[in-house]
C-alpha positions as CSV (number, residue, x, y, z in Angstrom):
1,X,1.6,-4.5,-14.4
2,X,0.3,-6.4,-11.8
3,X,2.0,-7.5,-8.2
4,X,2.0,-11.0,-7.1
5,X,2.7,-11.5,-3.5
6,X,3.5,-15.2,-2.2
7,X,2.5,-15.4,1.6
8,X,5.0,-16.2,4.4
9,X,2.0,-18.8,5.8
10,X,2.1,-20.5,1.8
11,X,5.8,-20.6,0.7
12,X,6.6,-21.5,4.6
13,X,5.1,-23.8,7.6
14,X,4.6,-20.8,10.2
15,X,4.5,-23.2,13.3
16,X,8.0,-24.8,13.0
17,X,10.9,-22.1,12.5
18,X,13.0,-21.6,9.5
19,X,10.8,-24.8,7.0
20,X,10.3,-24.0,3.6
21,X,7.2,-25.6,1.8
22,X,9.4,-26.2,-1.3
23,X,7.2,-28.1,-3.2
24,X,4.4,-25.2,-2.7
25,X,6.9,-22.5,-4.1
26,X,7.9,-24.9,-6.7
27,X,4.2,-25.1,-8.3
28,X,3.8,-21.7,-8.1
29,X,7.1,-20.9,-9.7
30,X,5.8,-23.3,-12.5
31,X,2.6,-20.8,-12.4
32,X,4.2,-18.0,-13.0
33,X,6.3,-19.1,-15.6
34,X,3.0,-20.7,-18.0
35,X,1.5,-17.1,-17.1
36,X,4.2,-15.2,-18.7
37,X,4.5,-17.6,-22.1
38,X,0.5,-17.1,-21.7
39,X,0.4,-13.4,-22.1
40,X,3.7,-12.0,-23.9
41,X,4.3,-8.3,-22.3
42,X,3.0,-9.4,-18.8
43,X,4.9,-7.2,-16.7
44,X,4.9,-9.0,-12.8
45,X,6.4,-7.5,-9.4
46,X,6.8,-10.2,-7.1
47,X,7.0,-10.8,-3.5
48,X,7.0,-13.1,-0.5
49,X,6.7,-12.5,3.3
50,X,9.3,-14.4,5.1
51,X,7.2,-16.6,7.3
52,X,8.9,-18.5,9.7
53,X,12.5,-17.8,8.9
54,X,12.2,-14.2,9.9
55,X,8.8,-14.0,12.1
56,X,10.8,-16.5,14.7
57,X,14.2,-14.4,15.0
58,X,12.4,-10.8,14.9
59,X,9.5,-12.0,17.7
60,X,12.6,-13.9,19.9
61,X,14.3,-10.2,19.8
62,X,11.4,-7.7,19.7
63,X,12.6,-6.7,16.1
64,X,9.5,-4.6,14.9
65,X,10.1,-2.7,17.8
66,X,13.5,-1.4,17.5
67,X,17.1,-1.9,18.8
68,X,18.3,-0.2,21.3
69,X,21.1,-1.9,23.1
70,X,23.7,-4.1,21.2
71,X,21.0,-7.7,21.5
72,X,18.4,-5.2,19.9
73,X,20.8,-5.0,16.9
74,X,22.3,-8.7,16.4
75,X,18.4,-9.4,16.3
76,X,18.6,-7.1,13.4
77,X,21.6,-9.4,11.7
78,X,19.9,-12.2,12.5
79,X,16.5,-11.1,11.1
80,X,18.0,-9.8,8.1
81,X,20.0,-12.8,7.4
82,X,16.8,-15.6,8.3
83,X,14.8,-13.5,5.3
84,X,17.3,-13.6,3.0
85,X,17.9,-17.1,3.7
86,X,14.3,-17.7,2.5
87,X,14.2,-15.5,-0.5
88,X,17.5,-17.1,-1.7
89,X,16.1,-20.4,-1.8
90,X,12.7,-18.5,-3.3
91,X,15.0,-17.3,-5.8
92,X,17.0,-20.3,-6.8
93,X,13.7,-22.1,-6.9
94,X,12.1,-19.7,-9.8
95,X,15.2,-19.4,-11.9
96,X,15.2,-23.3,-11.9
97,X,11.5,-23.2,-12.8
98,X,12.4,-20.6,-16.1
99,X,11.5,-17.4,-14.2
100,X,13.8,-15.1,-14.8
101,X,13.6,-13.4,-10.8
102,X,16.2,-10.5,-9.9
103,X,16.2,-10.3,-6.1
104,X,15.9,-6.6,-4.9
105,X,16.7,-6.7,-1.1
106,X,14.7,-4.4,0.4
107,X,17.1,-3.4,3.6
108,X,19.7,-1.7,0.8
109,X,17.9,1.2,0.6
110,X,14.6,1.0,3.5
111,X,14.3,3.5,5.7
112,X,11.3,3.8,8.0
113,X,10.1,6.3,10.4
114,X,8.2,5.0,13.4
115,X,8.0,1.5,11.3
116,X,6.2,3.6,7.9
117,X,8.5,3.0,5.4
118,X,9.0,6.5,3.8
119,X,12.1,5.3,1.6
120,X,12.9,2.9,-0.9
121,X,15.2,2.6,-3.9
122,X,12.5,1.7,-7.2
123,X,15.0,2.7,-10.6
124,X,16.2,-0.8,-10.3
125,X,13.3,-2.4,-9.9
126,X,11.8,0.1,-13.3
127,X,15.1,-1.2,-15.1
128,X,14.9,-4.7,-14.2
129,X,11.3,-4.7,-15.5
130,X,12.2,-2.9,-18.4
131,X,14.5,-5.7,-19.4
132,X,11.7,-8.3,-19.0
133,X,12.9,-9.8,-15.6
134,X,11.0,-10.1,-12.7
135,X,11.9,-8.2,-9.6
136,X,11.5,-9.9,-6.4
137,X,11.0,-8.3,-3.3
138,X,10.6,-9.9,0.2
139,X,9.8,-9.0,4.0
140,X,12.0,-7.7,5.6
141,X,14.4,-5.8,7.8
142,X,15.1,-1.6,7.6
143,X,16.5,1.1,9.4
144,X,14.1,3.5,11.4
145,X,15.1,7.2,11.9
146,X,12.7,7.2,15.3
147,X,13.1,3.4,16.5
148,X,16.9,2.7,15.1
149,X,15.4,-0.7,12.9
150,X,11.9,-1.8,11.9
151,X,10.2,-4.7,10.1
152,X,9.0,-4.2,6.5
153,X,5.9,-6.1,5.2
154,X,5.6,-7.1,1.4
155,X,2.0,-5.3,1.6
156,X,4.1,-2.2,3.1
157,X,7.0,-2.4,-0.3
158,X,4.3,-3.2,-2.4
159,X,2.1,-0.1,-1.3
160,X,5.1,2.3,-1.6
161,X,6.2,1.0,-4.7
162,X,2.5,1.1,-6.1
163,X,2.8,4.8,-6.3
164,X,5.7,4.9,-8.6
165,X,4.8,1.6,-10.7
166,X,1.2,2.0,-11.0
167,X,0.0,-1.6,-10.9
168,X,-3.7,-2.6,-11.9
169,X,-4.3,-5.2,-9.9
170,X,-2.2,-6.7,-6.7
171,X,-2.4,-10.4,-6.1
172,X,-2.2,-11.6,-2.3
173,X,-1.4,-15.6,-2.2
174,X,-1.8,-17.5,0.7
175,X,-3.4,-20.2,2.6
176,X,-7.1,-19.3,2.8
177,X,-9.6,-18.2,0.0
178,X,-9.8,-14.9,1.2
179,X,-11.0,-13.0,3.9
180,X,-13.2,-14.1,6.2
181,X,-15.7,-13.1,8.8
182,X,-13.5,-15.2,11.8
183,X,-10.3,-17.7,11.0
184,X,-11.2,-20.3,8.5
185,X,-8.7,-22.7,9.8
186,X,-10.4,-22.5,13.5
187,X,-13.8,-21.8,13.2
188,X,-16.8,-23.3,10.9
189,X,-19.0,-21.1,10.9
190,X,-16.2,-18.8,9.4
191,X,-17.9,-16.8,5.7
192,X,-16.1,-15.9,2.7
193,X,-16.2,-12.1,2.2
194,X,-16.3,-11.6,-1.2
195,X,-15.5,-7.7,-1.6
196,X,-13.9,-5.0,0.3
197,X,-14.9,-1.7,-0.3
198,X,-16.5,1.7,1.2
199,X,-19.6,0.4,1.7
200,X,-18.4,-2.6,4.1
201,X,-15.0,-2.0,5.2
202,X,-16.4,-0.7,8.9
203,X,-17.6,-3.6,9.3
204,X,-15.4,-5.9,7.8
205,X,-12.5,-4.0,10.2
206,X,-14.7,-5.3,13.0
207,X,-15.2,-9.2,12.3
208,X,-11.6,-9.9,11.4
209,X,-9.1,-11.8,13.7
210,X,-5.4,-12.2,13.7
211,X,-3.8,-15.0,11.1
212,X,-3.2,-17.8,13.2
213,X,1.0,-18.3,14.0
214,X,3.4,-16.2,14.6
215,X,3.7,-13.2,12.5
216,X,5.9,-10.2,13.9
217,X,3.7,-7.7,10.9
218,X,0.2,-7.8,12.5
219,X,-1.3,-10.8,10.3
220,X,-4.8,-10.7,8.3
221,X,-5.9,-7.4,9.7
222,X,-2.8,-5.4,8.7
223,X,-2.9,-6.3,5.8
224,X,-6.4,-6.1,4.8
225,X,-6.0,-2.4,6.2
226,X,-3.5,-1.6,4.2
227,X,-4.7,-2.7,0.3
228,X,-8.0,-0.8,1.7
229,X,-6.1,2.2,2.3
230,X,-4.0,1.8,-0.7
231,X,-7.2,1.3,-3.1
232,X,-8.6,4.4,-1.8
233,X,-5.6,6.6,-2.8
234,X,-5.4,4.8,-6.3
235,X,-9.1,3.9,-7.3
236,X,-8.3,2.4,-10.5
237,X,-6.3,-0.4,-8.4
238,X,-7.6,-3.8,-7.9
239,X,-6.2,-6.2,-4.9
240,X,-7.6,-9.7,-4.9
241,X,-6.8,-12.1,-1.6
242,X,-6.6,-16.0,-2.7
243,X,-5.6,-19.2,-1.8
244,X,-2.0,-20.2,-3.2
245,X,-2.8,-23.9,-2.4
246,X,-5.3,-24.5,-4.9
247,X,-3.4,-25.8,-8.0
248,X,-3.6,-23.4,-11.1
249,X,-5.3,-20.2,-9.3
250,X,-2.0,-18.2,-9.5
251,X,-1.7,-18.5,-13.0
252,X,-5.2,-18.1,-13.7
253,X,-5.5,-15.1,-11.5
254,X,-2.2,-13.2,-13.3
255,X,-3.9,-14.1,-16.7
256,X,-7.9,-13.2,-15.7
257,X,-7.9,-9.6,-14.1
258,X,-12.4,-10.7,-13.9
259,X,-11.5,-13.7,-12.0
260,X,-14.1,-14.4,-8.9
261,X,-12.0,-16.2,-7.0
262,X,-11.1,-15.4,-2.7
263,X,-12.0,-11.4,-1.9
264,X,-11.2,-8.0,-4.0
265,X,-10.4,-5.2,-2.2
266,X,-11.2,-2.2,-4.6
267,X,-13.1,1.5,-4.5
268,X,-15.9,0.6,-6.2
269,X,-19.7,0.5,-4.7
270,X,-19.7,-3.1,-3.5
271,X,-21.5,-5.7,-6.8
272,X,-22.5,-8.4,-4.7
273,X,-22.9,-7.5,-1.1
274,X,-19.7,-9.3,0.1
275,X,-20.4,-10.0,4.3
């Protein structure tokens, strides 16, 4: 089992609202698919963060934050509706590629408290993979029990469900080759950080910056945070950080759990010293 996560800054162009990069979730629908013929019995959970269909509407109405007055709630609508917006056309994309992709909506059955998610609906995800689909997941809108409404990260629906599906390895997709010591896209001197673990997350925590764009769910430091946490409470779990743009890397990466490609995130006593 392994999760595949397709990043909001890869499948989307995070600077202009609500564009697709459809030729970018094309070739990695394509990816996918030659994985699957590659490896009969591959068993793949995927996801995608919205980018900047939902990022725009949930920032323009404080979203993450809550509702508390009738505008705190259409920005709920409206947040709800720009992700599935996305995820439909990620859908339609995939099925057209030969991937047979169910989409799960997360807000059916999310429920949050103070913006953890503490609930969310996995039997039909277990029977959709049972049947050999591929469930597909997506950031996204839920209710709160302290805060009325919340945003949901793919990191945050792939962590939850990682209890209850026991995945070996998680696969994060987007625009960089990793983690690195400052933003790659801004700075030069910026270093690949080759692993995550124990030994260097302290320090790891420290050098890393915000993804650049907008992005309501706290960008490259949330999410490192989270897989961290996540590896520590499931040891035997592997998350590896790549770039989606270089051709072939997704499939590889689904078929190649010793690939040394972008950053792992795992348990282990750091192998090569990693930043």
């Amino acid at each position: 089992m392994v999760f595949l996560k397709l990043g909001g800054s890869l499948i989307t162009d995070k600077s202009r609202e609500a564009t697709a990069r459809e030729d970018v979730i094309r070739r990695a629908a394509r990816e996918v698919r030659r994985a699957l013929e590659g490896k009969p019995g591959l068993k793949i959970l995927l996801g995608h963060g919205s980018g900047s269909f939902g990022h725009f509407v949930a920032r323009r109405y404080g979203t993450r934050e809550g509702a508390g007055d009738e505008r705190g709630w259409r920005g709920y609508a409206e947040t709800a509706a720009a992700a599935a917006r996305l995820n439909r056309l990620v859908t339609d994309i995939f099925l057209a590629e030969g991937v047979p992709v169910i989409s799960i909506q997360p807000s059916a059955s999310a429920l949050c408290r103070a913006g953890e998610l503490v609930r969310l609906e996995e039997r039909p995800i277990e029977e959709a993979l049972a049947h050999g689909l591929v469930p597909l997941v997506y950031g996204d809108v839920a209710l709160d029990e302290e805060w009325g409404c919340t945003i949901v990260s793919t990191e945050q629906i792939f962590a939850h469900l990682a209890r209850r599906l026991q995945p070996r390895r998680i696969i994060l997709a987007g625009t960089v080759d990793g983690v690195f010591t400052a933003d790659p896209l801004r700075d030069p001197r910026a270093r690949l950080i080759e692993e995550i673990t124990p030994a260097n997350f302290a320090r790891v925590e420290g050098m890393l910056a915000g993804s650049h764009g907008v992005d309501v769910t706290g960008g490259m430091l949330s999410k490192v945070r989270r897989m961290y946490q996540l590896v520590l409470s499931q040891p035997s779990l592997q998350v590896r950080l790549i770039s989606g743009l270089r051709p072939g890397l997704i499939e590889r990466a689904l078929l190649d759990a010793q690939l040394a490609e972008g950053t792992l995130i795992h348990a282990e006593p750091a192998r090569q010293g990693g930043g």
